[in-house]
VEXMAR-346858 format. One record per residue (C-alpha): residue in three letters; x, y, z; residue number from 0. Coordinates in pm, whole numbers. Layout:
<atoms>
- ALA  X  Y  Z  NUM;
...
</atoms>
This chain:
<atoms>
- UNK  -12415  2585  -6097  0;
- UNK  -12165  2328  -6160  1;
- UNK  -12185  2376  -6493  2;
- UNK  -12108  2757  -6500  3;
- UNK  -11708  2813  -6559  4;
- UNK  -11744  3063  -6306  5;
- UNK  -11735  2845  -6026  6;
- UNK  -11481  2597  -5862  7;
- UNK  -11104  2569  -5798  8;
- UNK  -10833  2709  -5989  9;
- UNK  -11053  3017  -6141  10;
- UNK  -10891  3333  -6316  11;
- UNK  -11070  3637  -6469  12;
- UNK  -10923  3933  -6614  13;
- UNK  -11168  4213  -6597  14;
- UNK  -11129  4501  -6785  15;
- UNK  -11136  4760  -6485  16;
- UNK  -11018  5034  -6457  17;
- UNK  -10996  4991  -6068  18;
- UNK  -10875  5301  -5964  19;
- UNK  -10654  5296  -5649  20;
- UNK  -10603  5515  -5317  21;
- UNK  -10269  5591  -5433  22;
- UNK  -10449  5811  -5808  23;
- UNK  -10324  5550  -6054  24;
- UNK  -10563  5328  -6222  25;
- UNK  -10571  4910  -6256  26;
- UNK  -10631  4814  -6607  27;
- UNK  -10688  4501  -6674  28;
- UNK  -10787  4381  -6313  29;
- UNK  -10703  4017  -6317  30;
- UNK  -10824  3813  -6000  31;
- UNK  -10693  3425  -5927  32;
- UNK  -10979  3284  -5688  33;
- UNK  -11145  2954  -5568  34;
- UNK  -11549  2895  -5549  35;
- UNK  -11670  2564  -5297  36;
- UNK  -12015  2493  -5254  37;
- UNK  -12371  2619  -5462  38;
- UNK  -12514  2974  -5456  39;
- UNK  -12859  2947  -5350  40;
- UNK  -13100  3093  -5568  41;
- UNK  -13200  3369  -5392  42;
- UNK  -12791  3428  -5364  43;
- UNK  -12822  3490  -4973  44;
- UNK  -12548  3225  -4840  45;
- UNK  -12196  3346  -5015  46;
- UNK  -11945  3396  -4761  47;
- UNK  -11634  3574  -4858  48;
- UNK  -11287  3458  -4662  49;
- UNK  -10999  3696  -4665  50;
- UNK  -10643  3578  -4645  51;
- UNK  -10375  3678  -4445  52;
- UNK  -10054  3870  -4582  53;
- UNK  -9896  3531  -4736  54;
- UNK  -10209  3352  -4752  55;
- UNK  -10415  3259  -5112  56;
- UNK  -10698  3161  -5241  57;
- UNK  -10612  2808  -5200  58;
- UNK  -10834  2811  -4848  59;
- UNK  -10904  2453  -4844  60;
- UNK  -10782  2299  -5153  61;
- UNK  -10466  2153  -5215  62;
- UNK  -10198  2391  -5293  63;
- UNK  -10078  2340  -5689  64;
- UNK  -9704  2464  -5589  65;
- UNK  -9677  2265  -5222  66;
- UNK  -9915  1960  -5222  67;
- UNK  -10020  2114  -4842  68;
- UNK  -10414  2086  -4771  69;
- UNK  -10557  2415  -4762  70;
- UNK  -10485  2706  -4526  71;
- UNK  -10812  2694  -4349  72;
- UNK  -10917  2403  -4342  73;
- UNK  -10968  2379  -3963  74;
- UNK  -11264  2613  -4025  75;
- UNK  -11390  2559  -4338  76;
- UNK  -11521  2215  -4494  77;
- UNK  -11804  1969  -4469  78;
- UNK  -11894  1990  -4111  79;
- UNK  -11732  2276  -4032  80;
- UNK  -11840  2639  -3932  81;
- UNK  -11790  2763  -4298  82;
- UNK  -11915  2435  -4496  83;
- UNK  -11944  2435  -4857  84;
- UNK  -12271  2189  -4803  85;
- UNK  -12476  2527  -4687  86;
- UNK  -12235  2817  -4809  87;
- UNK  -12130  2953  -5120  88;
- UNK  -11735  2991  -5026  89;
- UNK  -11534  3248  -5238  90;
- UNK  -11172  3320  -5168  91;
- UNK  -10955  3504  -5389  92;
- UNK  -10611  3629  -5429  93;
- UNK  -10517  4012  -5311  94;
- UNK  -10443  4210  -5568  95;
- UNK  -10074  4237  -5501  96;
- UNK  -10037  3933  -5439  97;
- UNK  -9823  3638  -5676  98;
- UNK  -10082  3373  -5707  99;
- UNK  -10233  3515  -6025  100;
- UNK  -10382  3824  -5957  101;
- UNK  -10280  4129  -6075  102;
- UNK  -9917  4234  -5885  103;
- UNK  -9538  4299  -5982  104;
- UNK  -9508  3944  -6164  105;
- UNK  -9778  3962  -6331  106;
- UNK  -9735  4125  -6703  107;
- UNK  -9801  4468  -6762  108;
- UNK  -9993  4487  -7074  109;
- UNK  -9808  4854  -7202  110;
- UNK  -9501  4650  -7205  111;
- UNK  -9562  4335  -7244  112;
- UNK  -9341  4229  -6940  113;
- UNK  -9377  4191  -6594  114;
- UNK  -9463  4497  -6352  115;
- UNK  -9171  4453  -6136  116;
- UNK  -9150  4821  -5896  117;
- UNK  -9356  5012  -6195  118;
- UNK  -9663  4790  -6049  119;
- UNK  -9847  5116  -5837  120;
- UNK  -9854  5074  -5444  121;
- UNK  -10165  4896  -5327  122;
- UNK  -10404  4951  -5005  123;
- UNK  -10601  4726  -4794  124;
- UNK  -10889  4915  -4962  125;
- UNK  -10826  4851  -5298  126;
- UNK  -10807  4505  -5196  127;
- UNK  -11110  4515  -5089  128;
- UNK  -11258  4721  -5422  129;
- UNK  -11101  4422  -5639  130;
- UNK  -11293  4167  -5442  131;
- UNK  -11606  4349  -5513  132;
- UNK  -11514  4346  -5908  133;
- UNK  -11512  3986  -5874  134;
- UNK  -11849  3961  -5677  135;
- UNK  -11978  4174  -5924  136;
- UNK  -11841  3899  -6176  137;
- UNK  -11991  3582  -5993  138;
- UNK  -12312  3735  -5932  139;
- UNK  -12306  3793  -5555  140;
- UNK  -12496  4121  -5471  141;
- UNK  -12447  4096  -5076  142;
- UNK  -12285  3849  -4882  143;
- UNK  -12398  3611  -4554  144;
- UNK  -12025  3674  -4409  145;
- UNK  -11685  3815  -4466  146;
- UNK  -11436  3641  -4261  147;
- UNK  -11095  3699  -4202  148;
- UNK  -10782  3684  -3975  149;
- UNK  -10445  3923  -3982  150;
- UNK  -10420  4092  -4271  151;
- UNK  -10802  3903  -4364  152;
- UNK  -10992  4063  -4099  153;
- UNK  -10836  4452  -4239  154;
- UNK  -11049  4333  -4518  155;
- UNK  -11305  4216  -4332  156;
- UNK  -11359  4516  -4148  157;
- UNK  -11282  4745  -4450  158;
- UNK  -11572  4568  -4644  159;
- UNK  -11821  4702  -4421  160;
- UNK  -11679  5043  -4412  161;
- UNK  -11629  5100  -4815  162;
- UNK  -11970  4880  -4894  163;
- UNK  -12188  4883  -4597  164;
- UNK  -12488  4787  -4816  165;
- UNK  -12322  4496  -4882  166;
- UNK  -12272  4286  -4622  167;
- UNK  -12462  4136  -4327  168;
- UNK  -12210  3981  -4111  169;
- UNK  -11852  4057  -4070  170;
- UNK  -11590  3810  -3838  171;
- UNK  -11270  3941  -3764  172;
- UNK  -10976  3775  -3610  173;
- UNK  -10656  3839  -3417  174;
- UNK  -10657  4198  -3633  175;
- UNK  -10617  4564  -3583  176;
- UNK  -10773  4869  -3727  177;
- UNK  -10450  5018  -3781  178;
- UNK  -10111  4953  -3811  179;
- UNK  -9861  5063  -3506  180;
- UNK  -9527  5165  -3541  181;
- UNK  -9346  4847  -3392  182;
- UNK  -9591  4643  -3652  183;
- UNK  -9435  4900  -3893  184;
- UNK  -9072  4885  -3801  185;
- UNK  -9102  4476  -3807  186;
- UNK  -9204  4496  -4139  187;
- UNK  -8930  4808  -4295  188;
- UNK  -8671  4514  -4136  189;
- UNK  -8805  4270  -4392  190;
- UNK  -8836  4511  -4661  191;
- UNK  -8434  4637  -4658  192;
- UNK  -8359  4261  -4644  193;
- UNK  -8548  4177  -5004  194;
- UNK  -8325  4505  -5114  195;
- UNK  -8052  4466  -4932  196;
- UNK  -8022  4152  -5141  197;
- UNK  -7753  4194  -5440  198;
- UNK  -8039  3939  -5658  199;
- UNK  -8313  4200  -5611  200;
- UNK  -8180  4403  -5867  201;
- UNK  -8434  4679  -5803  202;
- UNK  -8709  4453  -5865  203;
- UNK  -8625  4393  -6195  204;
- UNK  -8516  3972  -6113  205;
- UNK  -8817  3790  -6325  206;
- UNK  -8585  3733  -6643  207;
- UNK  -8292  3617  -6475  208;
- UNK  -8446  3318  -6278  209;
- UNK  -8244  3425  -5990  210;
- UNK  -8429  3615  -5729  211;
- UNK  -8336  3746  -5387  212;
- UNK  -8393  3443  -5193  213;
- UNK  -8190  3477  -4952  214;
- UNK  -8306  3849  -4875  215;
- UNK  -8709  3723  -4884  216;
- UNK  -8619  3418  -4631  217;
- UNK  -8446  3683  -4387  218;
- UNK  -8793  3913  -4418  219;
- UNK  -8969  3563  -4368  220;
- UNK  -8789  3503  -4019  221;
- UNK  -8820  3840  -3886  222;
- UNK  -9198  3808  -3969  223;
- UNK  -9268  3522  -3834  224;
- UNK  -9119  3578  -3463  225;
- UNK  -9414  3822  -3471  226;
- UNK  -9663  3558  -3516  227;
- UNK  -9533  3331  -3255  228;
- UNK  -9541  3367  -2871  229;
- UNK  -9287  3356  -2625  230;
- UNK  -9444  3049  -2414  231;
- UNK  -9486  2899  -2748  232;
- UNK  -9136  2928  -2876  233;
- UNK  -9019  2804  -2503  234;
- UNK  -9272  2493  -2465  235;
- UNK  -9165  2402  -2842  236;
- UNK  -8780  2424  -2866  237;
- UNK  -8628  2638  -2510  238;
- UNK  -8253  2616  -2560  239;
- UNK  -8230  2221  -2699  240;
- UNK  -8000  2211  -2921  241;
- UNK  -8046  2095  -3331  242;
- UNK  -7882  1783  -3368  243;
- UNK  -7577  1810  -3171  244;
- UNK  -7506  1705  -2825  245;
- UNK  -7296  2024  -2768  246;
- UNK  -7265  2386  -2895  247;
- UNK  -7025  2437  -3257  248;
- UNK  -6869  2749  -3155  249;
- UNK  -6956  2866  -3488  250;
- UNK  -7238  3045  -3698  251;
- UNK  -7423  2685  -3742  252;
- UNK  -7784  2638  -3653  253;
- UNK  -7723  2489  -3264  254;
- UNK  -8043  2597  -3155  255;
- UNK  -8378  2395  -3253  256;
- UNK  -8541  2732  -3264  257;
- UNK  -8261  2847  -3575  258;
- UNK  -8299  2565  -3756  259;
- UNK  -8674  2633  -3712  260;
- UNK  -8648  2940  -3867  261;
- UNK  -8442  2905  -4157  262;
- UNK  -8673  2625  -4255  263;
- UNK  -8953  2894  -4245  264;
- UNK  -8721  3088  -4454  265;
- UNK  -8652  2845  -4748  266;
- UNK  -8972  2707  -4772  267;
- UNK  -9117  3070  -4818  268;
- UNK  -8929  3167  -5117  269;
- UNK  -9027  2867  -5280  270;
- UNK  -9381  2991  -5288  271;
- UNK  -9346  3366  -5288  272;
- UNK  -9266  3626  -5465  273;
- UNK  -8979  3891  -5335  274;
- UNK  -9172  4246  -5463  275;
- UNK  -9523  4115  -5359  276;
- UNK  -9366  4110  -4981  277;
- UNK  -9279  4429  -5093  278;
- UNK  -9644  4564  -5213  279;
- UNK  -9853  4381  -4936  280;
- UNK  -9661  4484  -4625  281;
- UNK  -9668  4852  -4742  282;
- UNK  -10030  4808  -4783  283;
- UNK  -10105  4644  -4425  284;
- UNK  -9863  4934  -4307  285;
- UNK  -10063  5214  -4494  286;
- UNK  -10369  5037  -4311  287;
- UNK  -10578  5293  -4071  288;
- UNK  -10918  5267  -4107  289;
- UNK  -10955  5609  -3861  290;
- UNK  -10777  5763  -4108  291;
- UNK  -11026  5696  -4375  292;
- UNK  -11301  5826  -4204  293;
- UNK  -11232  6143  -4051  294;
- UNK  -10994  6025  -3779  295;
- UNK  -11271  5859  -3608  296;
- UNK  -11277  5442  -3624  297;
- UNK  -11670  5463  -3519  298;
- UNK  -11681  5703  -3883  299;
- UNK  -11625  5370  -4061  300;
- UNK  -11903  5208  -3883  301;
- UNK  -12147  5472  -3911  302;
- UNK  -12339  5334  -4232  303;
- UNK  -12356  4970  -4207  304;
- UNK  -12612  4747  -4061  305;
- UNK  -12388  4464  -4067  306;
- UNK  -12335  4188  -3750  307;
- UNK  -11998  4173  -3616  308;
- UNK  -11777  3888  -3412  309;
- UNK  -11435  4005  -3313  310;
- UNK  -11164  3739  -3165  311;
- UNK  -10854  3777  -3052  312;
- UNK  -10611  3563  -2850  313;
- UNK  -10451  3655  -2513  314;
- UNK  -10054  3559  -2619  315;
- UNK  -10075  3765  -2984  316;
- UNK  -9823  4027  -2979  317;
- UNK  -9842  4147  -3305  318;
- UNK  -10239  4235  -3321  319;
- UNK  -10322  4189  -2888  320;
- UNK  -10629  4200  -2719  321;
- UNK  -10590  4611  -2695  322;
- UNK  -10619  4621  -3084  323;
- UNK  -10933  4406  -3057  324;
- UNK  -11107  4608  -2781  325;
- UNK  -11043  4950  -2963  326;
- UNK  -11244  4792  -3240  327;
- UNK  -11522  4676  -3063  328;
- UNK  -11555  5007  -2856  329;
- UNK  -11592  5203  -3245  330;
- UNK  -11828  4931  -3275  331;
- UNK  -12020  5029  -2997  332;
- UNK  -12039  5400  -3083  333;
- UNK  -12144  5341  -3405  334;
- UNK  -12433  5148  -3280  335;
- UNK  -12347  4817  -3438  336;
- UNK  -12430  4507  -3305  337;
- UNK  -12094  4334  -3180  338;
- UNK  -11985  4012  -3023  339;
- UNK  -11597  4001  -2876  340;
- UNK  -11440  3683  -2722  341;
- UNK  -11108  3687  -2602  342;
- UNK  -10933  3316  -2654  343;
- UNK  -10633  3160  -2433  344;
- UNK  -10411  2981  -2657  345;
- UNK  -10023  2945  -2632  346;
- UNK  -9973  2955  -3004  347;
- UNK  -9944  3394  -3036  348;
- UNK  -10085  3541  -3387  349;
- UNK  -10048  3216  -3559  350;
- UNK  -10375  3088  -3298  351;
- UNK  -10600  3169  -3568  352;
- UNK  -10467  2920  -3843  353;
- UNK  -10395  2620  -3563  354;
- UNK  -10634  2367  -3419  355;
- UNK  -10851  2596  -3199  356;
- UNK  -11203  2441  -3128  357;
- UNK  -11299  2709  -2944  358;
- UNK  -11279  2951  -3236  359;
- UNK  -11470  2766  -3458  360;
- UNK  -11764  2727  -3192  361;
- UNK  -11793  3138  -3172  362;
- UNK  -11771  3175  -3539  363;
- UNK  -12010  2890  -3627  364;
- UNK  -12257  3006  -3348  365;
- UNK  -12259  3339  -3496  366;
- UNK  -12308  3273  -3857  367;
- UNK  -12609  3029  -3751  368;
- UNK  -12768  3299  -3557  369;
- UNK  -12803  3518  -3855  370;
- UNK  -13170  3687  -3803  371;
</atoms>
């Protein structure tokens, strides 16, 4: 399998499509960045499919070509770990929408020869999740072990089972939500008038001028990522200690530890994402309602697969609590499926998922082992 160009890090395919999309307009080519770890067995039984998060990749445990950082994942997945290339066949790609070579706004529009920019058509969680399948269909994989995902991951994960119930037998889905409410909603319109609100947008059209809205994207960025942090965290890591200083400026400075925190966030973002994919993706999560797609009923979605599921959440997230979690696993339970939920402490909010958390990675690896 080594041999097969297929397979391994820093893989791009541009399939001819057309992937037609929830919003009428049709994908063509369909081009799909994505990373391969580990050997499909031969009876192609073990591939396990991990979705990112809203400004995740593919780059789930490899070294990131643009910031030298290990892998996103890499907590969970690696030799000895509950997702370990030495028994799975581990595929994660980009979302379509996305600015780390699958098809989005920067990518080039082949009727014109330059890049998409706004013309780029508005994306769903669901076509997503109908790319992903284009690939599988590319690599070979007929019906995966596992789909695993957290955030923005486990919308996939769940909306795998509901658009191709046949083909999965296990789904895990963390610190997620069937739907989108209207505070996640409102958080994310904040970030979106901040990338336009930004003189540099230019209505999208930036690519050619190597000038984008930075400073617009880094305000989204901070709003954002209050979301995925926790009060208890934010207080235990910074409280009111000041940055540097032994007394307040009286100006517009960063006195506060938990500013200058922030505005890091900010600039390191833009220097590894694009402005108008924040754009595409958060409409997408926001247009997210799996109910919706199946009659107004979330059990509708569940009705046809056979698949395993593990649902996690963690008691300080905010963004996607515990509530979100439950209403899942109750669908779950009227659709008959077979569902495990855990609820884990950690002081960390949303961002528990991606942090050291042992006790995650004994449900999830004690669930993919007990596979019938």
């Amino acid at each position: 399998m080594s041999d097969d160009a297929r397979f391994g890090l820093l893989r791009h395919v541009r399939l001819p499509g057309p992937l037609r999309l929830d919003g009428g307009a049709l994908l063509s080519p369909v081009e799909i960045a994505y990373e391969t770890y580990g050997t499909l067995d031969p009876q192609g039984s073990n591939a396990i499919l991990i979705c990112h998060a809203l400004t995740g990749d593919q780059h789930v445990a490899s070294i990131h070509p643009r910031t030298g950082k290990p892998g996103w994942w890499t907590r969970l997945v690696g030799p000895g770990r509950p997702i370990d290339p030495t028994r799975h066949f581990i595929i994660c790609s980009n979302v379509i929408g996305s600015c780390m070579g699958s098809s989005g706004p920067a990518t080039i529009n082949p009727a014109t020869n330059a890049p998409w920019g706004m013309s780029f058509p508005v994306i769903t969680i669901r076509d997503m999740v109908r790319a992903q399948a284009l690939l599988l269909d590319h690599l070979g994989v007929g019906q995966l072990q596992a789909v695993v995902g957290g955030s923005m991951g486990g919308m996939q994960a769940l909306s795998w089972a509901a658009t191709f119930p046949e083909r999965v037998r296990a789904v895990v889905a963390i610190a997620t939500t069937a739907r989108h409410t209207a505070q996640n909603i409102a958080f994310h319109e904040v970030g979106r008038q901040a990338v336009m609100a930004d003189p540099r947008w230019r209505g999208g059209d930036y690519y050619g001028h190597d000038d984008p809205p930075a400073a617009g994207l880094a305000v989204a960025r901070m709003a954002a990522h209050i979301t995925y942090l926790s009060e208890a965290g934010l207080t235990e890591k910074f409280g009111r200690k000041l940055q540097a200083r032994e007394a307040k400026s009286f100006g517009f400075d960063a006195d506060f530890q938990v500013e200058s925190y922030l505005r890091h966030q900010g600039i390191s973002f833009v220097d590894r994402f694009d402005a108008n994919s924040y754009l595409y993706i958060t409409r997408a999560v926001d247009y997210f309602d799996l109910a919706e797609e199946h009659g107004g009923l979330l059990a509708g979605a569940f009705r046809q697969t056979r698949a395993r599921f593990c649902v996690v959440s963690f008691d300080t997230d905010w963004l996607y609590p515990t509530a979100a979690s439950r209403g899942i696993v109750q669908a779950l339970n009227a659709a008959g499926s077979a569902v495990s939920f855990v609820e884990l402490s950690s002081p960390y909010g949303h961002d528990a998922f991606l942090l050291e958390a042992p006790e995650m990675n004994r449900v999830i690896d004690g669930f993919l082992r007990a596979e019938p």
